[in-house]
MARTIMAR-992625 format. One record per residue: residue number from 1; x negated, z negated, y of N, C-alpha, C, O, CB in turn. Coordinates in steps of 0.1 Angstrom, whole numbers, plus 5000, padded with zeros to 4 digits. Each point is the difference from the previous one (the first is absolute). Glycine has a CB too. Layout:
<NUM; <X; Z; Y>; <X; Z; Y>; <X; Z; Y>; <X; Z; Y>; <X; Z; Y>>
...
This chain:
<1; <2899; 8331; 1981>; <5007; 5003; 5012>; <5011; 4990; 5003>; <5008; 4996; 4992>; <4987; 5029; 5005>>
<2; <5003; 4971; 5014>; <5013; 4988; 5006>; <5018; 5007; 4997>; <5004; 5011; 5001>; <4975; 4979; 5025>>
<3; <5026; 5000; 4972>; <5012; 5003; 5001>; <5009; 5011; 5011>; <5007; 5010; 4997>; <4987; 4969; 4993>>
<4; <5001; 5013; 5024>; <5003; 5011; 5011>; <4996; 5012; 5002>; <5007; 5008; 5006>; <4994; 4977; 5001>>
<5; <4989; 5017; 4987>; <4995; 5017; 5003>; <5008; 5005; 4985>; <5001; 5012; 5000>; <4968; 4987; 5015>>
<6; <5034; 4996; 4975>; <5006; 5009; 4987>; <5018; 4998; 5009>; <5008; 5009; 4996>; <4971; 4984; 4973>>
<7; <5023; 5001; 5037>; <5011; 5001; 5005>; <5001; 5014; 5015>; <5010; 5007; 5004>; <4992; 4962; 4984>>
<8; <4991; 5031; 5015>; <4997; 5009; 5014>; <4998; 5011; 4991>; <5010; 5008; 5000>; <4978; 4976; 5020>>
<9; <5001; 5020; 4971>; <5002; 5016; 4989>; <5011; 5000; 4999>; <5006; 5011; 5004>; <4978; 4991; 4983>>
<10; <5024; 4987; 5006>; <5009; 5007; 4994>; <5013; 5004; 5011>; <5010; 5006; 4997>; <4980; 4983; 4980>>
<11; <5005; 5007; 5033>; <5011; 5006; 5011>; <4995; 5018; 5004>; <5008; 5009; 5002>; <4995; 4960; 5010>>
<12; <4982; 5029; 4990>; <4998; 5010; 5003>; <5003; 5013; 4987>; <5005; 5011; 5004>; <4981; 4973; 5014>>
<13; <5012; 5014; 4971>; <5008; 5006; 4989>; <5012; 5007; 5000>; <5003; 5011; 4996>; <4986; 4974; 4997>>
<14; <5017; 5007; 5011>; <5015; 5004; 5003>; <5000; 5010; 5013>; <5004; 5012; 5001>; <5006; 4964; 4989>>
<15; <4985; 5015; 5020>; <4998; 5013; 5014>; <4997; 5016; 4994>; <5009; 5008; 4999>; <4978; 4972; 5020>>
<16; <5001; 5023; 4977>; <4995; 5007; 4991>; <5010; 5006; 4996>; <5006; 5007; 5008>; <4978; 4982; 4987>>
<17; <5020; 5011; 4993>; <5007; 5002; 4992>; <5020; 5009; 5006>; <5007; 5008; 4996>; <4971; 4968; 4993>>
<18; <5021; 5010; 5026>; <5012; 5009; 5010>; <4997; 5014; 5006>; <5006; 5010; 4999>; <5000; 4969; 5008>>
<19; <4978; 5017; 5000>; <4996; 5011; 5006>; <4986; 5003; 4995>; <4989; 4995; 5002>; <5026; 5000; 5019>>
<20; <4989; 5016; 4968>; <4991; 5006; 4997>; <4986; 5010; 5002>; <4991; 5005; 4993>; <5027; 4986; 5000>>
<21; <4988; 5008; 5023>; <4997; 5014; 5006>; <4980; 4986; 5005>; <4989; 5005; 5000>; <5049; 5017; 5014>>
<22; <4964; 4969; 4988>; <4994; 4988; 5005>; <4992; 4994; 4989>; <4998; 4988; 4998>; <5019; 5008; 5019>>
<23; <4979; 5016; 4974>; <4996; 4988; 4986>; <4983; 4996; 5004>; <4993; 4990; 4996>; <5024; 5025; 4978>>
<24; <4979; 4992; 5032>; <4987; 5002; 5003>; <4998; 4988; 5009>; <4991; 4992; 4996>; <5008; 5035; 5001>>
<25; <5006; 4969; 5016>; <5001; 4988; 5003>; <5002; 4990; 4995>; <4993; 4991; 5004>; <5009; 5018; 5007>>
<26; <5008; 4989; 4981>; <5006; 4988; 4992>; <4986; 4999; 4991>; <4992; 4992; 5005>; <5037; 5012; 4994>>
<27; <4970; 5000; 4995>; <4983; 5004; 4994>; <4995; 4991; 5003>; <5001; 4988; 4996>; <4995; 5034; 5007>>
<28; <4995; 4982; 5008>; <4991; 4993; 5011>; <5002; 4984; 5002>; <4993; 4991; 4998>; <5008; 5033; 5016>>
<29; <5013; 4977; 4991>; <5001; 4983; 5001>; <5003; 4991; 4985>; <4999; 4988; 5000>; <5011; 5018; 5027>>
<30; <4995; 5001; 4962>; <4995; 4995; 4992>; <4985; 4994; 4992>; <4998; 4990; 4993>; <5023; 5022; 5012>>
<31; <4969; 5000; 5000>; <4988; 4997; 4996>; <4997; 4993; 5010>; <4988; 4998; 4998>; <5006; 5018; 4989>>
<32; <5010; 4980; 5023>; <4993; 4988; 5011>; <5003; 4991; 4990>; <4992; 4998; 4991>; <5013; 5007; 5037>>
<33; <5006; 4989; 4973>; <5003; 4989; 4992>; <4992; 4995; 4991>; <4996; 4988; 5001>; <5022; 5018; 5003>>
<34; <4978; 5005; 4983>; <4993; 5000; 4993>; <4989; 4996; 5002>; <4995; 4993; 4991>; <5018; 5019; 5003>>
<35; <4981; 4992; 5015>; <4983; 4995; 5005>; <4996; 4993; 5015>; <4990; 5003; 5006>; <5005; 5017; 4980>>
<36; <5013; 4972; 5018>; <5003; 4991; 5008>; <5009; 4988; 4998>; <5011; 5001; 5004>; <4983; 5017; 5006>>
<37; <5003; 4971; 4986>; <5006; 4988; 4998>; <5003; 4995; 5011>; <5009; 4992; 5000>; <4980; 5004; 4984>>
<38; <5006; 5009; 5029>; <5006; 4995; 5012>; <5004; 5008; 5010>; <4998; 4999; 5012>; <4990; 4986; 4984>>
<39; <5020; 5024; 4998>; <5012; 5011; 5004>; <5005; 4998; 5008>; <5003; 5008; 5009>; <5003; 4997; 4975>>
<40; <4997; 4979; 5018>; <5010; 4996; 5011>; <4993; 4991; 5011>; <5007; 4991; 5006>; <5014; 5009; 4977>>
<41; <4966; 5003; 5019>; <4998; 4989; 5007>; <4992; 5012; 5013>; <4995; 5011; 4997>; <5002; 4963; 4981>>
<42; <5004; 5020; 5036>; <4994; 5006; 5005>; <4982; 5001; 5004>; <4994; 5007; 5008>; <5031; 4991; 4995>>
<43; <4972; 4997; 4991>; <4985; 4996; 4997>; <4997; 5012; 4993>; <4996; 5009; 5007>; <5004; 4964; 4990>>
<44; <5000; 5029; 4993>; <5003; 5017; 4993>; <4993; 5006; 5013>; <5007; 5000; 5010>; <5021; 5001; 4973>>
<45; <4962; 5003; 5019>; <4997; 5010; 5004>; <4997; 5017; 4998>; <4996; 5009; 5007>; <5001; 4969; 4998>>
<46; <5007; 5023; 4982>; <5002; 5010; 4998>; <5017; 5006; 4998>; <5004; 5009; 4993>; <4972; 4985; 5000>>
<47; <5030; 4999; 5015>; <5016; 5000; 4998>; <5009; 4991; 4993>; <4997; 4996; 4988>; <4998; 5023; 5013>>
<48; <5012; 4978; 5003>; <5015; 4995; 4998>; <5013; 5004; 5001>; <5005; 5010; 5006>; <4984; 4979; 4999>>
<49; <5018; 5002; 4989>; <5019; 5006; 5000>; <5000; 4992; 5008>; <4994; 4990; 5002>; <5019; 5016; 4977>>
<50; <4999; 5001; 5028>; <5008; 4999; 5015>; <5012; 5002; 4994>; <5002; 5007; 4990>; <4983; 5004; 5030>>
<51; <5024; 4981; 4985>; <5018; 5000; 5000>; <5005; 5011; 5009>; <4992; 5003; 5009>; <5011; 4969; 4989>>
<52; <5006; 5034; 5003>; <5008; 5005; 5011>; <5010; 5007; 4999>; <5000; 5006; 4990>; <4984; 4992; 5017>>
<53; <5028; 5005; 5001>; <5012; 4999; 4998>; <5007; 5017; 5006>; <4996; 5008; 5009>; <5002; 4959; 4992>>
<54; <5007; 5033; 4994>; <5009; 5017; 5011>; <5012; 4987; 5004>; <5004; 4992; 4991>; <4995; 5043; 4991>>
<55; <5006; 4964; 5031>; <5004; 4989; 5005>; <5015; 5010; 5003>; <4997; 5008; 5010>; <4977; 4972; 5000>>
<56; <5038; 5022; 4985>; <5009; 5008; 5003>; <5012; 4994; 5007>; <5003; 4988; 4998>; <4989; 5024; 4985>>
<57; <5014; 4995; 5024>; <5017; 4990; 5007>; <5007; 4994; 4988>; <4995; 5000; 4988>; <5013; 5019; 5033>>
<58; <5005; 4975; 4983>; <5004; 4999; 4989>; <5011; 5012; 4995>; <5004; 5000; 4989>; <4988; 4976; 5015>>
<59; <5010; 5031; 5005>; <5003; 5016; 4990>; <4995; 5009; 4998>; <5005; 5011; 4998>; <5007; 4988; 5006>>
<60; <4972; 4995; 4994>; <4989; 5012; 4994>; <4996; 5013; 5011>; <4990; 5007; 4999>; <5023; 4988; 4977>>
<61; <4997; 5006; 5035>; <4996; 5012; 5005>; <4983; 5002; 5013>; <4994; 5009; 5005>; <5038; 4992; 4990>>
<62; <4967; 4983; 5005>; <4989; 4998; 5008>; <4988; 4993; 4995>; <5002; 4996; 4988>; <5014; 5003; 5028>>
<63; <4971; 4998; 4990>; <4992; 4995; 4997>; <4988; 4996; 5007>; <4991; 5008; 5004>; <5021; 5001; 4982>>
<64; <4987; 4977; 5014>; <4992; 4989; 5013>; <4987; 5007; 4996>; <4997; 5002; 4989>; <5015; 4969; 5011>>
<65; <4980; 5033; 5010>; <4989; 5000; 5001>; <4989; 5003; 5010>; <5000; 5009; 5007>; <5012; 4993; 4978>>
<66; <4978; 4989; 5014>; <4993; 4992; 5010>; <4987; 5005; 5002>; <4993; 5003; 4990>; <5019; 4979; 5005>>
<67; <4983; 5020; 5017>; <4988; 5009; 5010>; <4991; 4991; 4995>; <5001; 4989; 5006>; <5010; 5022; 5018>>
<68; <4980; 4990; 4968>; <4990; 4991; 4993>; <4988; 5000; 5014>; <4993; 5009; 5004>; <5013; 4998; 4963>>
<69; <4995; 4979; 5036>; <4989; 4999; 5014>; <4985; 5002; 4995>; <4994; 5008; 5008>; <5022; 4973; 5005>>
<70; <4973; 5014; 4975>; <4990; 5004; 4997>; <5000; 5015; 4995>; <4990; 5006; 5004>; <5007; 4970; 4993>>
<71; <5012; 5030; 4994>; <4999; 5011; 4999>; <5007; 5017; 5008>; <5000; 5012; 4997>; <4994; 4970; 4985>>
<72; <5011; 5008; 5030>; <5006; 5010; 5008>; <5012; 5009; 4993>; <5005; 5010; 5006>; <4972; 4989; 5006>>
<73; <5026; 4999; 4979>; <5012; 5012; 4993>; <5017; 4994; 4996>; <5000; 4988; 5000>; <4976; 5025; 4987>>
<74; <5032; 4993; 5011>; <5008; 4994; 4995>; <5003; 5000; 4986>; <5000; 5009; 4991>; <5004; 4994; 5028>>
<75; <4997; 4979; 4979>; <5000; 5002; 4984>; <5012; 4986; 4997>; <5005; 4992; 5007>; <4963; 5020; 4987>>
<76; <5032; 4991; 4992>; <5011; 4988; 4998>; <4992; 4992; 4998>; <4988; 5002; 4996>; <5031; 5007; 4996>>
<77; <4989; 4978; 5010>; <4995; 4984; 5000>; <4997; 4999; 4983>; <5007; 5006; 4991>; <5012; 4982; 5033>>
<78; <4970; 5003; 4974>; <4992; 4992; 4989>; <4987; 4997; 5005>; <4997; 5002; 5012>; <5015; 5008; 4969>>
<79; <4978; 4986; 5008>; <4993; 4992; 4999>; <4992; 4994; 4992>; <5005; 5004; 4990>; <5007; 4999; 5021>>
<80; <4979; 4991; 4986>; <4992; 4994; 4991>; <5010; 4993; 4997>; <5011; 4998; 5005>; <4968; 5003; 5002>>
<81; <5012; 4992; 4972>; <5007; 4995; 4990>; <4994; 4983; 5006>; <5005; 4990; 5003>; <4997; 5034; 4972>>
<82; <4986; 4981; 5027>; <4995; 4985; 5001>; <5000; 4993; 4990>; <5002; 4987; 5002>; <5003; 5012; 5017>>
<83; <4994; 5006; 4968>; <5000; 4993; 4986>; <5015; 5000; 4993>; <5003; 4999; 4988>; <4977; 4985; 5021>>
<84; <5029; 5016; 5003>; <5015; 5001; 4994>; <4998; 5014; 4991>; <4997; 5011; 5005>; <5019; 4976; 5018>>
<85; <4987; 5009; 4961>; <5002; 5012; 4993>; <5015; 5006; 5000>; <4999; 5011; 4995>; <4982; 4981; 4991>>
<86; <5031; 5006; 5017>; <5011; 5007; 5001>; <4998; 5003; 5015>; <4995; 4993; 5009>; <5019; 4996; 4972>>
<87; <4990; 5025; 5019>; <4993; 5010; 5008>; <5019; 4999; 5010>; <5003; 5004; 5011>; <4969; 5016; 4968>>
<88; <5036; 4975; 5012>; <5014; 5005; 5009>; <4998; 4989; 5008>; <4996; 5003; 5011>; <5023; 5009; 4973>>
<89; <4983; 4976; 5014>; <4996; 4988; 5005>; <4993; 5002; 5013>; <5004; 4995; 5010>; <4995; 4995; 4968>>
<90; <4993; 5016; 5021>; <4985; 5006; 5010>; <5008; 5009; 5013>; <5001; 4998; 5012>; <4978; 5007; 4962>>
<91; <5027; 5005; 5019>; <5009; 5011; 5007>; <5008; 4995; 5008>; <5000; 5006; 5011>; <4999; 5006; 4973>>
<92; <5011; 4977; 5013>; <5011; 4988; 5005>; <4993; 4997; 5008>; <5002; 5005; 5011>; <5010; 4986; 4974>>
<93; <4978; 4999; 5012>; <4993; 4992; 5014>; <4995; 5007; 5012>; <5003; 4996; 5011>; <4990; 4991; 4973>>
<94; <4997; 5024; 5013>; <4999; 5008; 5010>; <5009; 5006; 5008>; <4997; 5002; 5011>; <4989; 4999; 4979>>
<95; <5027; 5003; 5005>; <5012; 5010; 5003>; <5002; 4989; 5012>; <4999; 5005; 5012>; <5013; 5010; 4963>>
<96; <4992; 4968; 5022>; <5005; 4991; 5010>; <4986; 4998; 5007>; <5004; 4995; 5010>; <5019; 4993; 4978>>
<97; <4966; 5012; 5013>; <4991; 4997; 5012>; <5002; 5009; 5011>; <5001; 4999; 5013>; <4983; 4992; 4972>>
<98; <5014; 5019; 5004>; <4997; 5013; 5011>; <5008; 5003; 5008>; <4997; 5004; 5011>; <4994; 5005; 4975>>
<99; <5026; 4987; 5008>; <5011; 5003; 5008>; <5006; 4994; 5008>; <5004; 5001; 5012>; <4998; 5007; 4976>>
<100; <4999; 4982; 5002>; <5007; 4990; 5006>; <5020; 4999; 4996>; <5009; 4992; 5003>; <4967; 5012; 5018>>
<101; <5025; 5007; 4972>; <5010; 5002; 4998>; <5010; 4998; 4989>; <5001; 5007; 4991>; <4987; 5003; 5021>>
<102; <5024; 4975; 4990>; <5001; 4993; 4991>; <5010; 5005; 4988>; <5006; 5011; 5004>; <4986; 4973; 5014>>
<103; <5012; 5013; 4971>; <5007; 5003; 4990>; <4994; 5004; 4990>; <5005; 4998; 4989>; <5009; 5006; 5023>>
<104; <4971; 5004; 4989>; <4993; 5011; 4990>; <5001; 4997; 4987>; <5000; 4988; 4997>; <4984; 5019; 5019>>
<105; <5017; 5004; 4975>; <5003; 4998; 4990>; <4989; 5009; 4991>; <4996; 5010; 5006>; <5030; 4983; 5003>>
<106; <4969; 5005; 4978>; <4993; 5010; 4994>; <5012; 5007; 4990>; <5008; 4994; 4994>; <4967; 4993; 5008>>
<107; <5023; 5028; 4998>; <5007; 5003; 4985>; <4991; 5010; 4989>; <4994; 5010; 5003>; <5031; 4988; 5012>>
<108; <4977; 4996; 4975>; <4997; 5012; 4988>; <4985; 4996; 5001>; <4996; 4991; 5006>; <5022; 5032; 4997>>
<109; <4975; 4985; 4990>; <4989; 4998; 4999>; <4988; 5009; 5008>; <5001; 5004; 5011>; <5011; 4986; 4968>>
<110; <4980; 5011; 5012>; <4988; 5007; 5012>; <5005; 5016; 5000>; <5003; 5006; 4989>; <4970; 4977; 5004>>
<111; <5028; 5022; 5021>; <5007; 5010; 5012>; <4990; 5008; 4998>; <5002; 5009; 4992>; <5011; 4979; 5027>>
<112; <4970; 5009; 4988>; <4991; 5012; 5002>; <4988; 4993; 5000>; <4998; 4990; 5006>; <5017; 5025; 5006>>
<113; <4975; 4994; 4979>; <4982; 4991; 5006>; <4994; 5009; 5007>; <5003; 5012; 5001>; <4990; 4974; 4978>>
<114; <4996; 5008; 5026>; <4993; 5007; 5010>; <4992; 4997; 4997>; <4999; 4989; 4995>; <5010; 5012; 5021>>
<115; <4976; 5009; 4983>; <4984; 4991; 4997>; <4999; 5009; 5014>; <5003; 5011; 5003>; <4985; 4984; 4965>>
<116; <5006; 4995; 5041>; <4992; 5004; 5015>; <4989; 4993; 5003>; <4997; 4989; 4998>; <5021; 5015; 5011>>
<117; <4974; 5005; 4998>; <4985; 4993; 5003>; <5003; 4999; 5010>; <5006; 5009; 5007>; <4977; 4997; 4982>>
<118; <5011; 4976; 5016>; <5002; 4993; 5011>; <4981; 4999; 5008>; <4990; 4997; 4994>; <5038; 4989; 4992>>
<119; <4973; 5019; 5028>; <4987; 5002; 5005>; <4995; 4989; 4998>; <5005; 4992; 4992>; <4997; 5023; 5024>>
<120; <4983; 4984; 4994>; <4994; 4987; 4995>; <5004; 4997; 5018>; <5002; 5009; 5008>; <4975; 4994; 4966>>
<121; <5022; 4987; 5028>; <5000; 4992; 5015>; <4998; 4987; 4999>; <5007; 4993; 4993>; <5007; 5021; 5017>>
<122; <4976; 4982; 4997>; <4996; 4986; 5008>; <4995; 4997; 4984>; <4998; 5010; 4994>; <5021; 4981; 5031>>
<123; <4977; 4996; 4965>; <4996; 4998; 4991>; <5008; 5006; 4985>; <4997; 4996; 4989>; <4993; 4986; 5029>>
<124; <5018; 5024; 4985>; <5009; 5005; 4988>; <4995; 5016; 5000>; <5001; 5010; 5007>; <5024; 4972; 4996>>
<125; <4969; 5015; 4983>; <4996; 5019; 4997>; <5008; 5006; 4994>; <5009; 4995; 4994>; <4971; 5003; 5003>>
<126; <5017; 5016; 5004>; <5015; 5008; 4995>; <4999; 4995; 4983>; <4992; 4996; 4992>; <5008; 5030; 5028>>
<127; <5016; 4979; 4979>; <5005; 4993; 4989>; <5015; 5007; 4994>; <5007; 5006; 5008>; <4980; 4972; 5003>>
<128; <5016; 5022; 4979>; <5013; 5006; 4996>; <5011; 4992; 4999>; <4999; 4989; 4994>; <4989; 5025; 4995>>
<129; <5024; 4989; 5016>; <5015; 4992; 4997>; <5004; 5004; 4991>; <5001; 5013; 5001>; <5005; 4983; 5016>>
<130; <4999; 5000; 4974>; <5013; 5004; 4990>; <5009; 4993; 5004>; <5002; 4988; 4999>; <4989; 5016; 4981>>
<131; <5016; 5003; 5025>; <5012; 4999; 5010>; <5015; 4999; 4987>; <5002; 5010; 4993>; <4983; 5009; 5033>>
<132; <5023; 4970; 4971>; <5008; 5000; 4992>; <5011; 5001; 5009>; <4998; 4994; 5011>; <4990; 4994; 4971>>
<133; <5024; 5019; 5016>; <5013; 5002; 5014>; <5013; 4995; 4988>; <5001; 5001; 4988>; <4988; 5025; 5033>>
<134; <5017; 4968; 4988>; <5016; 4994; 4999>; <5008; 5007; 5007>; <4996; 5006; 5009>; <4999; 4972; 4989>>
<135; <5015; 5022; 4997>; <5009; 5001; 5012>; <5004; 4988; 5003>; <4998; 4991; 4992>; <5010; 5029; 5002>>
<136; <4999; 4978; 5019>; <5002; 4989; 5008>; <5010; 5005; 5008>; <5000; 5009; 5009>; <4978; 4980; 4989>>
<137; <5034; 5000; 4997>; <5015; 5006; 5012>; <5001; 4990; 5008>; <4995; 4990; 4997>; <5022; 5021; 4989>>
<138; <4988; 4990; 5026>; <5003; 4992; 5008>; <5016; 4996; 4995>; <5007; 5006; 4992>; <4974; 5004; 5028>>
<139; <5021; 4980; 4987>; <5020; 4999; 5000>; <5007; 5009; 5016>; <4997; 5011; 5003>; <5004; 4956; 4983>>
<140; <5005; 5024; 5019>; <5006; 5001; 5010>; <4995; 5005; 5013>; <5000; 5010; 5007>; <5008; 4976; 4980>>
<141; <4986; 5001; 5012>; <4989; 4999; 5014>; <4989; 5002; 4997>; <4993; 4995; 4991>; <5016; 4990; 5021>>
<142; <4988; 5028; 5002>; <4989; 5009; 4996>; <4991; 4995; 5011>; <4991; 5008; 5001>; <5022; 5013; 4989>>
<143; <4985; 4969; 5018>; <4995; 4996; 5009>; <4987; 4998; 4997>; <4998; 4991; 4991>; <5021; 5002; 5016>>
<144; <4970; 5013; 4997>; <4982; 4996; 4994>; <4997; 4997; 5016>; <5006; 5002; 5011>; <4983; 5020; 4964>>
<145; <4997; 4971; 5022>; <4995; 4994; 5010>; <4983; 5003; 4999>; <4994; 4993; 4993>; <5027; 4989; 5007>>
<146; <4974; 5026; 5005>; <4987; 5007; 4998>; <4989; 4987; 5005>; <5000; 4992; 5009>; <5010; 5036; 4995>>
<147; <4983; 4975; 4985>; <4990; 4986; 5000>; <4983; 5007; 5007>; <4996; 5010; 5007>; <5020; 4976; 4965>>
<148; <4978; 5005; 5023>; <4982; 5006; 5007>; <4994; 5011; 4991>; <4990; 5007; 5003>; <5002; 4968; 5007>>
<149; <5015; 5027; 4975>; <4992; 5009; 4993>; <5008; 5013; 5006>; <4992; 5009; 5001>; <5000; 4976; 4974>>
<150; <5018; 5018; 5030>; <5003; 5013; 5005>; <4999; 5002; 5018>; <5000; 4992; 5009>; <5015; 5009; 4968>>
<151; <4986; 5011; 5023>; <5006; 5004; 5017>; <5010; 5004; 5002>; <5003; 5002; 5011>; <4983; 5003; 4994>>
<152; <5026; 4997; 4981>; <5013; 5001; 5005>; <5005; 5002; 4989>; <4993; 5005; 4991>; <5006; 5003; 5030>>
<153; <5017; 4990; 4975>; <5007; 5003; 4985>; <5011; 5007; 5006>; <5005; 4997; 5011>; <4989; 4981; 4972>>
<154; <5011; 5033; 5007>; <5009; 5009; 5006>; <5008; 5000; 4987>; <4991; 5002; 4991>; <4996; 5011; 5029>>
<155; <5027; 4987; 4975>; <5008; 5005; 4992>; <5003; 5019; 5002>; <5005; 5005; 5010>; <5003; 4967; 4992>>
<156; <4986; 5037; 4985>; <5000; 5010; 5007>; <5010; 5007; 4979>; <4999; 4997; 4988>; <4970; 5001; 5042>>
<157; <5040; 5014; 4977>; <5004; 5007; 4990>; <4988; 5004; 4990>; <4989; 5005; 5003>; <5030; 5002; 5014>>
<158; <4985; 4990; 4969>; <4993; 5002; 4992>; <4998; 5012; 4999>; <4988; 5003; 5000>; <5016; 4982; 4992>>
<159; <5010; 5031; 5009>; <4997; 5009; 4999>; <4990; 5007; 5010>; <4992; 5009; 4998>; <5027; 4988; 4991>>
<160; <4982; 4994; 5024>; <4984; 5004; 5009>; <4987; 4996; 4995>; <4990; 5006; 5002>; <5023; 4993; 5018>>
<161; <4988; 4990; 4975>; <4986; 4995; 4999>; <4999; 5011; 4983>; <4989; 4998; 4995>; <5010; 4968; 5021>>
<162; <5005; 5039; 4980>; <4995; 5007; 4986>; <4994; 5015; 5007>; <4991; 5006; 4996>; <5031; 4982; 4982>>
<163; <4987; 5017; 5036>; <4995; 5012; 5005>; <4992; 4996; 5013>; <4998; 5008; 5009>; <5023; 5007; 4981>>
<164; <4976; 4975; 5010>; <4986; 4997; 5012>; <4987; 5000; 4997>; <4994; 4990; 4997>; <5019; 4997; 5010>>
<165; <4980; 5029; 4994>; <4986; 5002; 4996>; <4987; 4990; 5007>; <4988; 4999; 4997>; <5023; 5026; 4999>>
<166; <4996; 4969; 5016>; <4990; 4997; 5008>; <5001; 4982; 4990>; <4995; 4990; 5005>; <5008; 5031; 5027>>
<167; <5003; 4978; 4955>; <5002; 4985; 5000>; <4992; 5000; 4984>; <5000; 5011; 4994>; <5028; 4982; 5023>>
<168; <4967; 4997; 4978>; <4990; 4996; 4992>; <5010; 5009; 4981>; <5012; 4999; 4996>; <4974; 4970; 5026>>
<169; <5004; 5036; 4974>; <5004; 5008; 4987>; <5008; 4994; 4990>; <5008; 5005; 4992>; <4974; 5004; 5011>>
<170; <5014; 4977; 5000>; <5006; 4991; 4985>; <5015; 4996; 5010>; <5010; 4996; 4993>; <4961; 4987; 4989>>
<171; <5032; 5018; 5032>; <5012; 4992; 5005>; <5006; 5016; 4995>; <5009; 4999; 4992>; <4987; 4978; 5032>>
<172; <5001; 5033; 4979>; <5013; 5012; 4998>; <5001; 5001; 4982>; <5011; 5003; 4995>; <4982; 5015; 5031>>
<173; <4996; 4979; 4967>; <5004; 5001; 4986>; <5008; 4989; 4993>; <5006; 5001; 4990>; <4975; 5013; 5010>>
<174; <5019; 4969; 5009>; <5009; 4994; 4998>; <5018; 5002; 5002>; <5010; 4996; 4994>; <4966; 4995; 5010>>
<175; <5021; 5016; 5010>; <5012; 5008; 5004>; <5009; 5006; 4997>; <5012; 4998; 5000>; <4977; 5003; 5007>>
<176; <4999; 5013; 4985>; <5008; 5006; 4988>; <5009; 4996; 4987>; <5010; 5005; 4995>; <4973; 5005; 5013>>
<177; <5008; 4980; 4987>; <5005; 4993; 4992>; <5009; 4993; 5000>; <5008; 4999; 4991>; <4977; 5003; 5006>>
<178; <5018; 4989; 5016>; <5012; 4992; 5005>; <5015; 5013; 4999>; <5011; 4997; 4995>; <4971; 4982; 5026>>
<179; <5014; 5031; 4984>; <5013; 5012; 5003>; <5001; 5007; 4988>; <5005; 5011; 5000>; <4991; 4993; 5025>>
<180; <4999; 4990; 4965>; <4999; 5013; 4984>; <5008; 4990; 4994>; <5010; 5003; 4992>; <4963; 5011; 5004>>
<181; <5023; 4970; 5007>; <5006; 4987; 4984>; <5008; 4992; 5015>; <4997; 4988; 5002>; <4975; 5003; 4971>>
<182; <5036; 5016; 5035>; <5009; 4985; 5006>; <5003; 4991; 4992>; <5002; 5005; 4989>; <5008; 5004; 5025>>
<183; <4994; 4976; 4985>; <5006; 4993; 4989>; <5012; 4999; 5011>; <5011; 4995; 4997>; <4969; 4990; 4985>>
């Protein structure tokens, strides 16, 4: 096994290990690793790791998040690895495409994973994300600039987005988690 994927376990190890309640997922994207050498590439048609970030103010009490235009929902900004194996790196980059929003910063290590099945459309058949999450602060200026992958970015209270049923499962259990561990 390559360097990068015994470095990515052992991140996910530790996640694990925080939230134990999630071992069963951590699991899962551990044995990707294990039986996929090209974890990070989007060619993987049977799935790949995706970067992505809980994008927060910088006093924690808010959090950027963007009306995903192909999948119609609101979700936080990331993205494909595209072979990049550091997944925070991944999280960063996307956080500023998506936003546009300058200062961002990553902290701590991996926040939350997600395994999601992505449909199939136009030549891309369905497929699974292992979704790796950062957190990602903004500084000062909170200024985003919505690009062509969304239809709109809104800064919205975390404590609403954790009690917003109508908003995707993994944003309110990220939620929860942001309002249980403030740093």
């Amino acid at each position: 096994m390559q360097q990068p994927a015994i470095i990515m376990i052992d991140a996910i190890r530790r996640y694990r290990d925080q939230w134990q309640g999630e071992a069963a997922t951590a699991a899962q994207f551990e044995a990707f690793l294990h039986t996929h050498a090209n974890a990070f590439e989007r060619s993987n048609t049977a799935g790949h790791f995706t970067g992505s970030c809980w994008l927060v103010s910088a006093d924690g009490a808010r959090v950027l998040l963007m009306h995903h235009r192909k999948l119609d929902r609101w979700l936080q900004p990331g993205g494909h690895a595209d072979g990049d194996t550091d997944l925070a790196r991944v999280a960063l980059r996307e956080a500023q495409e998506e936003t546009g929003v300058a200062g961002l910063r990553v902290e701590g290590g991996i926040f939350d994973i997600d395994r999601h099945r992505i449909p199939a459309r136009a030549d891309e058949p369905e497929h699974w994300h292992y979704d790796v999450r950062y957190v990602v602060r903004a500084g000062t200026d909170e200024r985003f600039t919505v690009n062509q992958e969304s239809r709109a970015l809104a800064w919205r209270p975390v404590i609403g987005v954790a009690a917003d049923g109508s908003l995707d499962a993994s944003l309110r259990r990220m939620a929860r988690k942001w309002l249980a561990n403030i740093p």
